[in-house]
Backbone as CSV, one residue per row, in Angstrom:
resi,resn,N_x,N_y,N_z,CA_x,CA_y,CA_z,C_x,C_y,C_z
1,UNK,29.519,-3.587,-83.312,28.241,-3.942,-83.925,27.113,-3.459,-83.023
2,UNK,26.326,-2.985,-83.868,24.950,-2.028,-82.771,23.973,-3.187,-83.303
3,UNK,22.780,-3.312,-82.171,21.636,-4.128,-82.799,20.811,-3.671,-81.994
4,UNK,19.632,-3.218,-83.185,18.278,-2.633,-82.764,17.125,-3.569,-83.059
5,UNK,16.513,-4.053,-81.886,15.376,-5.065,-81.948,14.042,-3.881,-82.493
6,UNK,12.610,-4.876,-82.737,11.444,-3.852,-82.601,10.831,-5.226,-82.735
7,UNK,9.488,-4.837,-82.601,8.201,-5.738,-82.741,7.851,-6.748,-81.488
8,UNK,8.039,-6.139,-80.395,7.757,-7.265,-79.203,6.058,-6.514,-79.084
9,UNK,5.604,-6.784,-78.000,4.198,-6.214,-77.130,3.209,-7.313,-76.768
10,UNK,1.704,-7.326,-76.692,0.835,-8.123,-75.826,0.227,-9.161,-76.814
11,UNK,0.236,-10.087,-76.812,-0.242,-11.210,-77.666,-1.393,-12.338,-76.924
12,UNK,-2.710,-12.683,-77.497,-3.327,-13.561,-76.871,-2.613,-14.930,-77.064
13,UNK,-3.189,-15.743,-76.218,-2.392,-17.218,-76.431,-3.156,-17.627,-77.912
14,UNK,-1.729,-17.916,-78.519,-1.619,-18.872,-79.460,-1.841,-17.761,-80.880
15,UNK,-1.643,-16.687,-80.858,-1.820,-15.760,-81.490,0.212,-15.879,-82.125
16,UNK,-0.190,-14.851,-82.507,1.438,-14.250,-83.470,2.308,-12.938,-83.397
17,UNK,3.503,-13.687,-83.424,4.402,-11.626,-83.357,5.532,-12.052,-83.993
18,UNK,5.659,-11.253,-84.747,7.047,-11.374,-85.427,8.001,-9.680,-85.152
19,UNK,9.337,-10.770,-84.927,10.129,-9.319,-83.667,11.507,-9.217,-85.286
20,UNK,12.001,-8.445,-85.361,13.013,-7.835,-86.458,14.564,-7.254,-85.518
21,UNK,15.597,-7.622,-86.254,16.231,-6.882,-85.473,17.035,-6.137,-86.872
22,UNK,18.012,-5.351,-86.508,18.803,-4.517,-87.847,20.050,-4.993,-87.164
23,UNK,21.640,-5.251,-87.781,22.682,-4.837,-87.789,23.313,-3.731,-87.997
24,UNK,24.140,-2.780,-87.616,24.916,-2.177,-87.872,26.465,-2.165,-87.009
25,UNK,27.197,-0.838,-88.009,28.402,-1.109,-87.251,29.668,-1.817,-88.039
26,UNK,30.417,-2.649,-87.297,31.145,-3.433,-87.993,30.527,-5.105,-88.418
27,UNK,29.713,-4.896,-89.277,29.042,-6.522,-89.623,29.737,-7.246,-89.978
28,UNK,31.226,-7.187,-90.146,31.875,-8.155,-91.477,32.107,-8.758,-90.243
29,UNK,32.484,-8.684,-88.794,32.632,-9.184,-87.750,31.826,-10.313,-86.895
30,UNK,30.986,-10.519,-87.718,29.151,-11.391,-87.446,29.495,-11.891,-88.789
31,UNK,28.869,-13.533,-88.191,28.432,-14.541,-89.406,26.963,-14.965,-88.951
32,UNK,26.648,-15.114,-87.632,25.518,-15.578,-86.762,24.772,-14.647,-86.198
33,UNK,23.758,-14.583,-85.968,22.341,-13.969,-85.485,21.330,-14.648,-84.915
34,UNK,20.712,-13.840,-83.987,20.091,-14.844,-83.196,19.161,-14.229,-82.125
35,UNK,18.527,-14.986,-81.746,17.670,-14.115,-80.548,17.589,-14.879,-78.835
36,UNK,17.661,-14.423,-77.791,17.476,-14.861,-76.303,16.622,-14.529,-76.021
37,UNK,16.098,-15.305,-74.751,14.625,-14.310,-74.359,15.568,-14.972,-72.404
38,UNK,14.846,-13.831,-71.596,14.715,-14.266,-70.561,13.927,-13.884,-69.752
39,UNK,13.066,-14.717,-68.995,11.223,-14.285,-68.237,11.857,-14.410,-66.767
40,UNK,11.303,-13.697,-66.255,11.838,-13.230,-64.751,11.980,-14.415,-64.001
41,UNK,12.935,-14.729,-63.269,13.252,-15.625,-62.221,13.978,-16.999,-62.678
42,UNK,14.064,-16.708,-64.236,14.976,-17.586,-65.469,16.121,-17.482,-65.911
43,UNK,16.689,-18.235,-66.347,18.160,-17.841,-66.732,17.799,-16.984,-68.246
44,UNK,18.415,-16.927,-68.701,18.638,-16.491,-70.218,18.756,-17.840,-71.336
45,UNK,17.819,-17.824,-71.860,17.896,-18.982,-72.959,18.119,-19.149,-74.505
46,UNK,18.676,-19.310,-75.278,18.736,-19.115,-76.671,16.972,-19.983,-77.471
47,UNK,16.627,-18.477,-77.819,15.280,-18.719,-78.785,15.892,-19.822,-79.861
48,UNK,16.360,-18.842,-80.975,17.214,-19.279,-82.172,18.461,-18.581,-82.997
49,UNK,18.689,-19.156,-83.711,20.110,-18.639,-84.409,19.919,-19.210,-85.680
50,UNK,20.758,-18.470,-86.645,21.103,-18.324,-87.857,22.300,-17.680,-88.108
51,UNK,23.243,-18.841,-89.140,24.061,-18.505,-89.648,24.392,-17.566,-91.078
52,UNK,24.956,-16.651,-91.842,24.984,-16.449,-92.761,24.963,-17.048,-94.273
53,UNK,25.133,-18.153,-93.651,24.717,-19.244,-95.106,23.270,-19.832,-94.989
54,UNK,22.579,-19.452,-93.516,21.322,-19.836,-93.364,20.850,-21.192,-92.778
55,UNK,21.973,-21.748,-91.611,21.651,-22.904,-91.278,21.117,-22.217,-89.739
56,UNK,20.321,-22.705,-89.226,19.594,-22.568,-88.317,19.558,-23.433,-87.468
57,UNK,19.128,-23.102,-85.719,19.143,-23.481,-84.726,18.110,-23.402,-83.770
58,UNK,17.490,-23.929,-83.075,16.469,-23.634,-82.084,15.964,-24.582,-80.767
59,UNK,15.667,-23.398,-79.920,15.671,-24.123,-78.607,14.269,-24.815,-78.192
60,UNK,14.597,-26.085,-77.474,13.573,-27.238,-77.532,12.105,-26.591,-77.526
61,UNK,12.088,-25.825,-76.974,10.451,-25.081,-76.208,9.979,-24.114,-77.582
62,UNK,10.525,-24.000,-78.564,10.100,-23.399,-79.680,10.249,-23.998,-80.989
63,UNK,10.915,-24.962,-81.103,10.968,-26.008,-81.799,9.150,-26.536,-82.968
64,UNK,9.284,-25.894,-84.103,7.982,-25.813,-84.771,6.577,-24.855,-84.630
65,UNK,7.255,-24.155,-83.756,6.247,-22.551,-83.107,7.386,-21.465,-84.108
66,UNK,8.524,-21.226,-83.817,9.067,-20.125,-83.998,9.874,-20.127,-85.263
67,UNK,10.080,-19.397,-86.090,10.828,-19.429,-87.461,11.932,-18.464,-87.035
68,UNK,12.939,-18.661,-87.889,13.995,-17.384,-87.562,14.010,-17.488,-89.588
69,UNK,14.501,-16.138,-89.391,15.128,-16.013,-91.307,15.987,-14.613,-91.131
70,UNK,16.933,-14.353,-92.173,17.118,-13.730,-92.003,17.436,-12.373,-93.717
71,UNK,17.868,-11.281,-93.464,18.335,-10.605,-95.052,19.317,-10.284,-94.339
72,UNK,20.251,-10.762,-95.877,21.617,-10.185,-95.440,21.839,-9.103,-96.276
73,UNK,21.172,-9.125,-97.000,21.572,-7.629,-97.807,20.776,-5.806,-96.815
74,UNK,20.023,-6.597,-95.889,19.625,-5.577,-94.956,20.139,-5.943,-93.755
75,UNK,21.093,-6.618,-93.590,21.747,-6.993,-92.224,20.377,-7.446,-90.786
76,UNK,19.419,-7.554,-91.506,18.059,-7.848,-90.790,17.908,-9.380,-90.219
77,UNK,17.695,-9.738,-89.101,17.282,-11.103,-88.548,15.790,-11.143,-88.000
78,UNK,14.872,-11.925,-88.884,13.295,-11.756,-87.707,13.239,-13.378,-87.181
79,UNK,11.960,-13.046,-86.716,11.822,-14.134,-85.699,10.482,-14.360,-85.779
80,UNK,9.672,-14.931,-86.674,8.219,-14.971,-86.505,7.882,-16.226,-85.738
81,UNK,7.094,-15.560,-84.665,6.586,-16.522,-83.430,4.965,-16.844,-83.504
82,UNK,5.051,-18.311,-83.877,3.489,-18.388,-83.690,3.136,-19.142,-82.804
83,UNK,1.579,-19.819,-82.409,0.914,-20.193,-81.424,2.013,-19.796,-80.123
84,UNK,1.453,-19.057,-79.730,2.297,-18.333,-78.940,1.928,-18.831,-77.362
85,UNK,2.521,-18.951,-76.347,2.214,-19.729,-75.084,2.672,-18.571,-74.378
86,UNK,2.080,-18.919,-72.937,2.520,-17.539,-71.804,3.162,-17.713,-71.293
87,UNK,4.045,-18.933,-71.463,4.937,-19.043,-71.078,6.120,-18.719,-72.301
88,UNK,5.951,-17.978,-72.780,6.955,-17.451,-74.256,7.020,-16.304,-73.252
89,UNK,6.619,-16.007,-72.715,6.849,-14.396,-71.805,7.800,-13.693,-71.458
90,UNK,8.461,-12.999,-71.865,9.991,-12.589,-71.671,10.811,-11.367,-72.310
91,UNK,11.947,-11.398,-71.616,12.264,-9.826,-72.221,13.316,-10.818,-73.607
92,UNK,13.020,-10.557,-74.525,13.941,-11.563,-76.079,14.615,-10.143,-76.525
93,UNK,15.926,-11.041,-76.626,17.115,-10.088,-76.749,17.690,-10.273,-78.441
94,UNK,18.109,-9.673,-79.225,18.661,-10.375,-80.318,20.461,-10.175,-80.052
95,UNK,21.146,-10.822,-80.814,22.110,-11.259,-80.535,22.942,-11.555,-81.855
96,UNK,24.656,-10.802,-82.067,25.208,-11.461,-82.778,26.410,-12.040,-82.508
97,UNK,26.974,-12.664,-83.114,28.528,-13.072,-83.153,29.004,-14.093,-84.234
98,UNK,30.234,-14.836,-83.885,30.944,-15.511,-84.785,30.748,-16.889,-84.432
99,UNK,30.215,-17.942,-85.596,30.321,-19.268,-85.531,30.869,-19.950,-86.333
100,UNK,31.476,-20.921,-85.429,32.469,-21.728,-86.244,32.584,-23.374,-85.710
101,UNK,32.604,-24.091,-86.462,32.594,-25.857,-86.278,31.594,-26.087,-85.371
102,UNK,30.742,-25.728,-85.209,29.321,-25.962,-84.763,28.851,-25.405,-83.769
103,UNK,29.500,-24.225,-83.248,29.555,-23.304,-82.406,29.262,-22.001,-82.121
104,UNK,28.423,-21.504,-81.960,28.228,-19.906,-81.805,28.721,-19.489,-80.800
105,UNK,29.271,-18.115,-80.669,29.191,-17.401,-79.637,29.110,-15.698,-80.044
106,UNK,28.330,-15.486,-79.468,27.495,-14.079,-79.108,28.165,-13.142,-78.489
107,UNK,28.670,-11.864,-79.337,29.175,-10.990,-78.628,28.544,-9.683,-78.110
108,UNK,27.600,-9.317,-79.342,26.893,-8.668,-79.774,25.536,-8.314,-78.998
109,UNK,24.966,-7.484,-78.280,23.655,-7.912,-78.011,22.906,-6.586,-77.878
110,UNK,21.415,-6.930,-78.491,20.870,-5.387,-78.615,19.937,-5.052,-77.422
111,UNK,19.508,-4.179,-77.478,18.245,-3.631,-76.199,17.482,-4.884,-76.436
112,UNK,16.874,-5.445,-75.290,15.439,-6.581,-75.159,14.469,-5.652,-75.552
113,UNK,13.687,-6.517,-75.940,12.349,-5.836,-76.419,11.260,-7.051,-75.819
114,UNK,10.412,-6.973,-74.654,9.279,-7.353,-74.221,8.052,-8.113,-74.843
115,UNK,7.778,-9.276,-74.648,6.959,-9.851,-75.446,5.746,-10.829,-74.160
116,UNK,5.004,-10.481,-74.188,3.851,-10.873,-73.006,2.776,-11.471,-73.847
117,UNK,2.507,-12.840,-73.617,1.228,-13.900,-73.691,0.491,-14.054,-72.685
118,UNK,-1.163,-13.358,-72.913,-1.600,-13.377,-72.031,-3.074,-12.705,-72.133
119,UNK,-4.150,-13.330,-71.515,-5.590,-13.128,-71.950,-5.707,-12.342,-71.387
């Protein structure tokens, strides 16, 4: 499975970006999609996730800021991020793999694409 992110770059605080990623490859191998971000001197954190039936997941610090959705008929996952904080700052990775009984795991992962909050 190949995954090509786009739509990161410079955002004022509390402003908006919505980042896209594509699937390809072997998709029948992916049920879940999802995005990481990690800002220098941080671990790697899960933004959000989505399953193919469309149940969704998200991490505490984006929790009512960030939407995930996804098309499955374009193998497409976005991520529209609003009021955006500078501390959202980070290289956000998208991500797929297989979930099952309440579990994801990520095998999948595409180029980061850069996303900076900041006046």
């Amino acid at each position: 499975v190949q995954l090509q992110a786009s739509g990161g770059g410079l955002v004022q605080p509390g402003g908006s970006l919505r980042l896209s990623c594509t699937a390809s490859g072997s998709i029948f191998s992916i049920n879940v999609m999802g995005w990481y971000r990690q800002a220098p001197g941080k671990q790697r954190e899960l933004v959000a996730g989505i399953t193919n039936g469309g149940s969704t997941n998200y991490g505490d610090s984006v929790k009512g800021r960030f939407t995930i959705s996804r098309d499955n008929a374009k193998n497409m996952v976005y991520l529209q991020m609003n009021s955006l904080k500078p501390e959202d700052t980070a290289v956000y990775y998208c991500a797929a793999g297989w979930a099952y009984a309440g579990r994801s795991e990520y095998d999948y992962w595409g180029q980061g694409t850069q996303v900076t909050v900041s006046s």
